[in-house]
N, C-alpha and C positions, 0 to 999 in steps of 0.2 A: 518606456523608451519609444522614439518615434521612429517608425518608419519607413521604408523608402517610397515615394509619391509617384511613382513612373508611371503607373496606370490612373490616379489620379490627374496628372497634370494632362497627359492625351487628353482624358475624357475635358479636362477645362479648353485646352484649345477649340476642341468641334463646337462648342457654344458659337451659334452663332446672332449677333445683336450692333447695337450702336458699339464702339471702340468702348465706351464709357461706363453702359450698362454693362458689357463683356470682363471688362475690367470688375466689375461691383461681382456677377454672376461669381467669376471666375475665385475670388477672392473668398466669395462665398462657402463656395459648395469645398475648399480647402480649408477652409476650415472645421467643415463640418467632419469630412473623410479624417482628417487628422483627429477630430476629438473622439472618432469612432474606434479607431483601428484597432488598438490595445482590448476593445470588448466582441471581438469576433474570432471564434475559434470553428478549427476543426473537429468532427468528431466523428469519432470510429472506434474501432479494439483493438486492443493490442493482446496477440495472442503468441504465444509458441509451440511450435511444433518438432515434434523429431527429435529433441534434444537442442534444437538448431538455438539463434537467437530471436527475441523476440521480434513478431513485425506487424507493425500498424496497417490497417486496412480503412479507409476512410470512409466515411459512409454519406456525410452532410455538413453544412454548415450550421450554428447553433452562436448563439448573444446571447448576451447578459440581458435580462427583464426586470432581474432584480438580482438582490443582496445574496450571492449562492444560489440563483436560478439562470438558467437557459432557455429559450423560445428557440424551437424548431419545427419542423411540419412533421404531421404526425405520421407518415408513411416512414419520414426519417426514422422517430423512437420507434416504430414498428422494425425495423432493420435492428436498432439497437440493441432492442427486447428479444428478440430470432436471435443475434450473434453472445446476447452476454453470457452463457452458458459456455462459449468457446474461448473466453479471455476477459481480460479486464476493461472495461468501459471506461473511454479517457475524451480528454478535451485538451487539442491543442493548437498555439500559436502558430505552427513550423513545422514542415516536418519530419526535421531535426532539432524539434524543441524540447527539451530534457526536462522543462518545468510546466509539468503538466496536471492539469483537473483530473481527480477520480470520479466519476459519475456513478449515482444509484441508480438501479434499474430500477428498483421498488418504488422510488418513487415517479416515475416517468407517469405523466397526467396527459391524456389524449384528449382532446376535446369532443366531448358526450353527442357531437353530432355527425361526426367524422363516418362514426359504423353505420347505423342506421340509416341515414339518407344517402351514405354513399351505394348503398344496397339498394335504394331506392329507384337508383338514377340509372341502373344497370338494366331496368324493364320498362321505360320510358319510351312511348310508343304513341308517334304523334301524326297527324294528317299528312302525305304526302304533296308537295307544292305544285308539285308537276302531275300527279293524278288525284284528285279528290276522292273517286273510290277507292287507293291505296293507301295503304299506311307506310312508317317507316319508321324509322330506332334513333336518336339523338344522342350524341357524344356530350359528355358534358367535365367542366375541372370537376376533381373532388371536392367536393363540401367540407367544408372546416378543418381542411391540414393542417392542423397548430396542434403541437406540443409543450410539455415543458417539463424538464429533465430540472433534477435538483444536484449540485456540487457536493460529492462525500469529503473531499479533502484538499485543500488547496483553498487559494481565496481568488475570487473574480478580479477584472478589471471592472470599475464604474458603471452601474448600468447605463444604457442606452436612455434617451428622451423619446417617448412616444407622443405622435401628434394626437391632440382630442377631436376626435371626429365630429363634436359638435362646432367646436372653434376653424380648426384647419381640413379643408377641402381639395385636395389636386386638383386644376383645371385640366381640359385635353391639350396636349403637345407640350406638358408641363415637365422642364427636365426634371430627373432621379437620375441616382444610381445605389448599384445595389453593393453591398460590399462581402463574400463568401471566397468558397475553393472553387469554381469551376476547372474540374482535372478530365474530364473524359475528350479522350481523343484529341489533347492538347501533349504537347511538350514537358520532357522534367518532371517536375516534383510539383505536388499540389502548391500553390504559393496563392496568397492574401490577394484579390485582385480586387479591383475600383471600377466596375465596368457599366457605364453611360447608357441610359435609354430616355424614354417618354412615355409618358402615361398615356396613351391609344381610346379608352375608352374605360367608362366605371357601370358596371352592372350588379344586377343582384345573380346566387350563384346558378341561374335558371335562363341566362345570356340576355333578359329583359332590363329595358332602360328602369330606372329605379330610383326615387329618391334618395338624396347622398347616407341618409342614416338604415338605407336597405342595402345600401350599394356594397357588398362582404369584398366583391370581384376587382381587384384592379386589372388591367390589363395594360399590358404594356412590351413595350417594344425594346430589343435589345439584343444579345447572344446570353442563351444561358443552357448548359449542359450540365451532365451529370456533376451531382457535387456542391453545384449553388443552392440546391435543395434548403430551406430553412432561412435562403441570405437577406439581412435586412436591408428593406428599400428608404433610401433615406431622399428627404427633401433638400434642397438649399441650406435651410435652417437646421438640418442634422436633425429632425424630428424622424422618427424611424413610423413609416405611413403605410407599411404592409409589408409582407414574406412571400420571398419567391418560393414556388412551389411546383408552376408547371410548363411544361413551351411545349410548342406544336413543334414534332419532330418526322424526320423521315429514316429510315435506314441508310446509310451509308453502305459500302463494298465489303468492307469488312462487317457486317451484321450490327456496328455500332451506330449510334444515334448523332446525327446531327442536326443543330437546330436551325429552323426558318428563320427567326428572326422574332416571331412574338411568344409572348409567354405570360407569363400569368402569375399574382401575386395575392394571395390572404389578408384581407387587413389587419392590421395590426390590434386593434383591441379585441379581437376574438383569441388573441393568447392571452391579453394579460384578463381576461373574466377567465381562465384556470386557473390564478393566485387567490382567488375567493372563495370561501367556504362554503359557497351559494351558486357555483358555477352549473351545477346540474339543473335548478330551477331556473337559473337566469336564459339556458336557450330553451327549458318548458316551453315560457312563455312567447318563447319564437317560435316556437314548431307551429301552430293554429296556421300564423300567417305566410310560412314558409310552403305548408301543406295546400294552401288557398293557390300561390302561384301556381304551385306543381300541377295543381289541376287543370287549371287555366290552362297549361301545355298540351294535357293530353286530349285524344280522340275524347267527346264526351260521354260516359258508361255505356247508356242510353242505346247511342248511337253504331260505339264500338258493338256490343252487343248485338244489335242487328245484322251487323254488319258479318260478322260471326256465324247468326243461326242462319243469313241467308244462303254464306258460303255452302253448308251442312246439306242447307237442303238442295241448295243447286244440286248436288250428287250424290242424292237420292229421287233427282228425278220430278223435284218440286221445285219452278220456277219463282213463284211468289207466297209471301205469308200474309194472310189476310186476318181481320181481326178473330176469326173464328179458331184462326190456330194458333191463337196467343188464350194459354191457362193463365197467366197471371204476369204482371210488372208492376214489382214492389221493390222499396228499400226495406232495407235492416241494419242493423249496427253490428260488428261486429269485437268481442273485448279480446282483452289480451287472453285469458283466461275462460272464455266464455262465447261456443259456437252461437252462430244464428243458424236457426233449422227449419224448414217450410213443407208440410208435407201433403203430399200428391197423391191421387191413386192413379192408375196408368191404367188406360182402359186397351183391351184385345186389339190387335189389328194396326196399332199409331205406335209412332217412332214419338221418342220425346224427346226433346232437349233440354236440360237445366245447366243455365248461364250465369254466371258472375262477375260484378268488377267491381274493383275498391277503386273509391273515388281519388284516396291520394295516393295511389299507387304501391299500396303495401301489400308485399306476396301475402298469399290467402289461394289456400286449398279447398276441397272440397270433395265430395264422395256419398255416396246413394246409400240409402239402407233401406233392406224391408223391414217394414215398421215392426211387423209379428216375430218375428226370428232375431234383429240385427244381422242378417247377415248382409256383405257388401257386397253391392252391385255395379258399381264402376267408383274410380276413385281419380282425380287429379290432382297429382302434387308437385307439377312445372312450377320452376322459380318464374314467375307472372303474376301479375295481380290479377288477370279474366280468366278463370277455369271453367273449363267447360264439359258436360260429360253429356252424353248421346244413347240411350237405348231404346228396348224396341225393335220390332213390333214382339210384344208378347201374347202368350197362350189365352192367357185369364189374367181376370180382375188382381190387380198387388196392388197394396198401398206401399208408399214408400216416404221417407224420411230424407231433404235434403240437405247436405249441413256443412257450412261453410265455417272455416277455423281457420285465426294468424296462424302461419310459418315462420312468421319472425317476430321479433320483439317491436312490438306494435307503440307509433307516438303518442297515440291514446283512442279513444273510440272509436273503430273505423266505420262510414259509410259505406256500403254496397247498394248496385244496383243489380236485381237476380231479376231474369226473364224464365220465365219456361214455355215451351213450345210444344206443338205435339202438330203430326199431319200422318195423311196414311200414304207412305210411301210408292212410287212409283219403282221403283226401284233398289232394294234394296241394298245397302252399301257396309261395309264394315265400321263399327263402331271410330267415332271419332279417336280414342288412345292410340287405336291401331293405324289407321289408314293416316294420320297425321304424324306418325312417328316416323321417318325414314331413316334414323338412323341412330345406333344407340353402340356403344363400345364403354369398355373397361378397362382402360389403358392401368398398365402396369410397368411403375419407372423402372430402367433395365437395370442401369447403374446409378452407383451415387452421384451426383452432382448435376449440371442443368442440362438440357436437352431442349430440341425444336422437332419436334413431330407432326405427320400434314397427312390428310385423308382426302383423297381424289372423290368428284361427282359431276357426272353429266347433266345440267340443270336446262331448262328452256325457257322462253321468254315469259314473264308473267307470273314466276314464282315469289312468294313475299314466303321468306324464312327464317327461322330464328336457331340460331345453335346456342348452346350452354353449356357450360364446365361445372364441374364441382369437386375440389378436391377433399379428399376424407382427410389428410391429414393439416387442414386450413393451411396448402401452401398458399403462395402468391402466385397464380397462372394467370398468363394472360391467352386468348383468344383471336387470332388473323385471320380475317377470309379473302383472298383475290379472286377476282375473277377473270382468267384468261392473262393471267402473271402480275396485274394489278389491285393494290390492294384496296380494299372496295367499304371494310368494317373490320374496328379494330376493338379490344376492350383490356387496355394496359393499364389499369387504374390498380392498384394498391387490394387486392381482396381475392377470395377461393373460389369467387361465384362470378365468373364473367361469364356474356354473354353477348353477342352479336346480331344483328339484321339486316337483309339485305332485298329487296325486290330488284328481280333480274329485269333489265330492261331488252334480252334479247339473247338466243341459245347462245351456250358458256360453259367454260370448263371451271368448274370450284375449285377451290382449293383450304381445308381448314385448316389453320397452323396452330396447336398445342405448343408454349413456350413453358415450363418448368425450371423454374429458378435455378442456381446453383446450389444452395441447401438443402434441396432434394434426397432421400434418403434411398436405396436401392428398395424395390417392392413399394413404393409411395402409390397409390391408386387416386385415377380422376374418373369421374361419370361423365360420359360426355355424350349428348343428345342433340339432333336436326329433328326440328318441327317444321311440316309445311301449313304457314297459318290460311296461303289462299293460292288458286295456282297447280299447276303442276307439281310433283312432288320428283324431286331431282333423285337418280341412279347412282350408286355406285361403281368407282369404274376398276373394273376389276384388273387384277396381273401386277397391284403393287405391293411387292414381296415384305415378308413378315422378316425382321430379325433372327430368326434360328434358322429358316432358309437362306437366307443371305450368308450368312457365319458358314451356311453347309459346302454353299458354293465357294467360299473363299478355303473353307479347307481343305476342297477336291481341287482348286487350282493347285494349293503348295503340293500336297499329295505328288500330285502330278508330278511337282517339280523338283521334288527329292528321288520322285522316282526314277527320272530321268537320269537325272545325276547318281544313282545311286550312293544316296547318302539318307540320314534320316534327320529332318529339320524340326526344332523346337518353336511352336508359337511365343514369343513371350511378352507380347504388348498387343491391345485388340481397342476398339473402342468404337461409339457411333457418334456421329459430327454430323451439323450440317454445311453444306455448300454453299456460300452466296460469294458467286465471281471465284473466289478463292479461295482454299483452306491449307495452311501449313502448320505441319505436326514438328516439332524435333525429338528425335529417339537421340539415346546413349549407345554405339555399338559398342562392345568388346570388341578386343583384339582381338586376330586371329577367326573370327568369324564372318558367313556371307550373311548380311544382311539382305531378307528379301521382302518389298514393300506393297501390297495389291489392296484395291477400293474396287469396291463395286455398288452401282448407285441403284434404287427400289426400282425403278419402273425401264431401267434399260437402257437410261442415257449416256449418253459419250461423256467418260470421265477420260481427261491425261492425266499424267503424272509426272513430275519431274523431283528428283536428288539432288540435293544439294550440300556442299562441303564446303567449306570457308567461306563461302557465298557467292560458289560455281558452281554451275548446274553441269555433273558429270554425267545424268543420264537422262534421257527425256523417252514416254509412251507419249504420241500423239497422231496415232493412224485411229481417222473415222472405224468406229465397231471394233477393237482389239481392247484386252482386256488390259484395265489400269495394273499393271504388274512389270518390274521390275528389277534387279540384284546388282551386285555392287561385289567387287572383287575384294578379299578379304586385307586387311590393312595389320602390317605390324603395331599398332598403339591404339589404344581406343580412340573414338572419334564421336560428335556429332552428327547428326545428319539429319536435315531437312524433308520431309516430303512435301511436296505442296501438290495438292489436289486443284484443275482445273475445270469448271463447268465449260462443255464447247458451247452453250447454248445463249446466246446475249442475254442478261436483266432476266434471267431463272434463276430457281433459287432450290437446290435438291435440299431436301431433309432425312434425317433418317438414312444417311450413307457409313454403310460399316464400312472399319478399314482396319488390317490386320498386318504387324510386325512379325518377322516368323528367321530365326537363325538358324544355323548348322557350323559347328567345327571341324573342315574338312581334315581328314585325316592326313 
């Protein structure tokens, strides 16, 4: 059945050309949008809860690629494969469409290079443009967001025509459009939309210019929000030429995302090579040459390296390494399976350094042993591909054992280049683990569900720094740093191991933001560590309060205010939210009860507060320094009630503000 073209036909007007050729365009790309429409669905789960009725939760959009298959981005089936244990995994037109796809989880096929290189691309660490002695962290789309989900029950519509990348080419300024759900921060109900752009530029996924059969990257221009996730980009001709997958976003007031205007699309035959029984070999033989760019990016080993033991020895009082305090610079290889190990004897009186870096940027550890004993003598296992470890000066003659080993599942042989050093210290300085580490926590999720958590530090000009997450139970965390309320390095990409970097270009106030999904489980643990790679090594700034003293002070305010009253009031709703501009909670009162409503923010900022009822604000807190706390005269019928939480401070953003519901039945 066909239909309605309302977002089609906009997108035909904005073409702009001759009358004639406008007229052909326009003619065109409706026909295409019309042959398409019937094979693009919605997809998400349909769960129930409480007893209540069922209700679909959308997650992305998803086509036909083929005869009972789906093409979606693999972060999507990542979502799919997280939620299918909570409900039934579905595919729909509508979203009041009663005829809907069952979809198998089991068979959901991610594309084999999605994990790997997107892990890659999280420790990418390349020359800075504006200092040549600094370094710096590059943001990059995910590699290989393609999916493809098989139909358990139901029959498709028609698959889609994908264009042959040897035959069909997009030029620049070439219209598309893409056809999906984009529902975030929009109006109503997810609805099938036709929404118009232009192909901007085609790269390979490493943002370099690229021959068309390297080129994975479309880019391109348009609005695309949450939801268009998976949507196919179609040409004129209705050949479907790449999956939307990513847009350059900023935060909105409400902590929601809104887009700039560009975004970014997967080509389209990197899904259908997962309909082939050979799809695991067929990007083998891509990795060599994908692994070649990547390097080409980075600082060269070599170099980075140096760069490294010079820092080291700067603070230890040794300005220059001459060839005399170079032991050895050599490559090795390292296997999946199979350490490379170089061994040293470390003579009385010399600090040593041994240095490593994988050529394509595959994390790779490493760690000292005495030869005679095994026992360990320093160990580095940073998610990084340059490990570096430092000891020294010693007593007496040790031989020792160095030995570098994958951390991850390796593309295939890796190149290393290991330096080791040795000089006799002016100054003796704490081993590099130590004095590099400034900052290490074990964050423990409080409650179930998502959270935004932020750790304060006094940083100076000149520090280049790296922070790192890691969550134990492989959520999806993502990593914010601002500096001085702006955000400066972000790592939202789809994975448990993000990480950020940033070189301060002048004293600053840090700020880390821990995001924790909504499927978070209570007790969920993340590792999370600041390394100073060069630089000063930034402070922690103390007095921002812990969650159980917060809680303590919010229940010596009520205290108080029963006490007053003489009456004694029950807590019964509590929770921790963060602030960006605004926050508003609705509770349930009972009748017959005072409801009393207090937020207090970690570090001491001026929260208001204001109540609200049918959506009148009956009470407002907004005197500078008084505490966010408020009550409400008790009502004969239950009611609603609004809190909404106010930051006084412009474009801040509090995290981690507990806020606490608290009743009493006055007598």
């Amino acid at each position: 059945m066909r239909r309605r073209l309302v977002a089609a036909f906009s997108f035909l007007l904005t073409l702009s050309a001759t009358p004639a050729r406008a007229q052909s365009s326009a003619a065109e790309f409706e026909r295409a949008i019309a042959g398409a429409l019937d094979s693009v669905y919605m997809l998400g789960v349909a769960r129930r809860g409480g007893g209540g009725p069922e209700v679909f939760q959308l997650v992305g959009t998803g086509w036909v690629i083929a005869e009972g298959k789906l093409a979606t981005n693999a972060h999507v089936a990542e979502s799919l494969l997280e939620t299918s244990m909570e409900g039934r995994l579905v595919a729909k037109r509508s979203w009041s469409d009663r005829d809907e796809l069952a979809l198998s989880a089991s068979s959901i096929r991610i594309h084999p290079a999605y994990g790997p290189w997107n892990a890659r691309l999280k420790r990418v660490v390349v020359r800075n443009e504006n200092d040549p002695n600094a370094a710096r962290s590059m943001s990059f789309i995910p590699i290989a967001d393609v999916a493809i989900v098989e139909v358990e029950a139901g029959e498709t519509a028609a698959p889609l025509t994908l264009a042959d990348p040897a035959q069909v080419e997009p030029v620049l300024s070439e219209a598309v459009v893409y056809l999906g759900f984009p529902h975030e921060n929009i109006s109503g109900f997810p609805t099938l939309h036709a929404v118009p752009g232009h192909v901007t530029a085609k790269t390979d996924f490493f943002f370099q210019r690229a021959p068309w059969r390297d080129s994975y990257l479309i880019h391109y221009c348009g609005p695309v929000v949450g939801g268009a996730s998976g949507s196919p980009m179609l040409n004129r001709a209705g050949q479907v030429i790449g999956l939307i997958s990513a847009a350059e976003n900023n935060l909105s007031i409400n902590g929601e995302r809104t887009s700039f205007g560009f975004a970014y699309g997967q080509r389209a035959d990197l899904a259908l090579e997962l309909l082939r029984d050979d799809f695991e070999s067929v990007q083998s033989q891509r990795n060599s040459t994908w692994s070649q760019r990547l390097s080409n990016l980075l600082i060269p080993p070599d170099e980075l390296l140096e760069q490294l033991a010079l820092q080291q020895a700067a603070t230890d009082g040794v300005m220059q390494l001459a060839s005399a305090n170079t032991v050895t610079r050599k490559q090795v290889t390292v296997k999946q399976s199979e350490s490379a190990k170089l061994q040293v004897t470390l003579e009385p009186g010399l600090r040593y350094g041994f240095l490593a870096a994988a050529h394509d940027g595959s994390d790779v550890d490493a760690q000292l042993l005495v030869r005679e004993s095994g026992e360990s003598v320093a160990v580095d296992v940073q998610v990084d591909y340059f490990p570096c470890l430092w000891v020294g000066p010693v007593d007496q003659r040790v031989a020792v054992t160095f030995e570098i080993v994958a951390s991850e599942r390796l593309l295939g042989d890796t190149l290393c280049s290991v330096h080791v050093y040795k000089y006799e210290p002016q100054q003796v300085a704490p081993p590099a683990e130590s004095s590099a580490l400034f900052f290490e926590h074990a964050y423990e999720h409080p409650a179930a569900g998502g959270a935004i958590t932020s750790w304060r530090f006094q940083a100076q000009a000149g520090a280049n720094l790296m922070f790192s997450g890691e969550s134990a139970e492989q959520l999806d965390i993502d990593l914010v740093l601002l500096a001085d309320g702006a955000i400066v390095a972000s790592d939202e990409t789809p994975d448990s191991v993000p990480m950020v970097m940033y070189t301060t270009e002048s004293d600053c106030t840090l700020e880390l933001r821990l995001r924790v999904p909504d499927g978070a489980a209570q007790g969920a643990s993340v590792q999370l560590k600041g390394l100073v790679l060069s630089g000063p090594a930034p402070t922690r700034i103390a007095g921002v309060r812990g969650r159980d003293e917060l809680f303590g002070m919010l229940d010596s305010l009520l205290n108080e205010v029963w006490k007053n009253a003489g009456v004694e009031g029950q807590t019964v709703a509590q929770d921790i939210a963060a602030v960006d501009g605004t926050l508003e909670v609705v509770f349930d009162v009972p009748a017959d009860t005072v409801p009393v409503f207090v937020a207090l923010a970690p570090d001491g900022e001026d929260l208001d507060l204001e109540l609200i009822v049918d959506g009148q604000v009956i009470a407002r807190v907004d005197e500078d320094g008084a505490p966010a706390l408020a009550a409400l005269e008790p009502a004969a019928s239950a009611r609603k009630v609004t809190m909404r939480l106010i930051e006084h401070v412009e474009n801040a953003r509090l995290t981690g503000v507990p806020y606490r519901f608290s009743t009493v039945r006055p007598n």
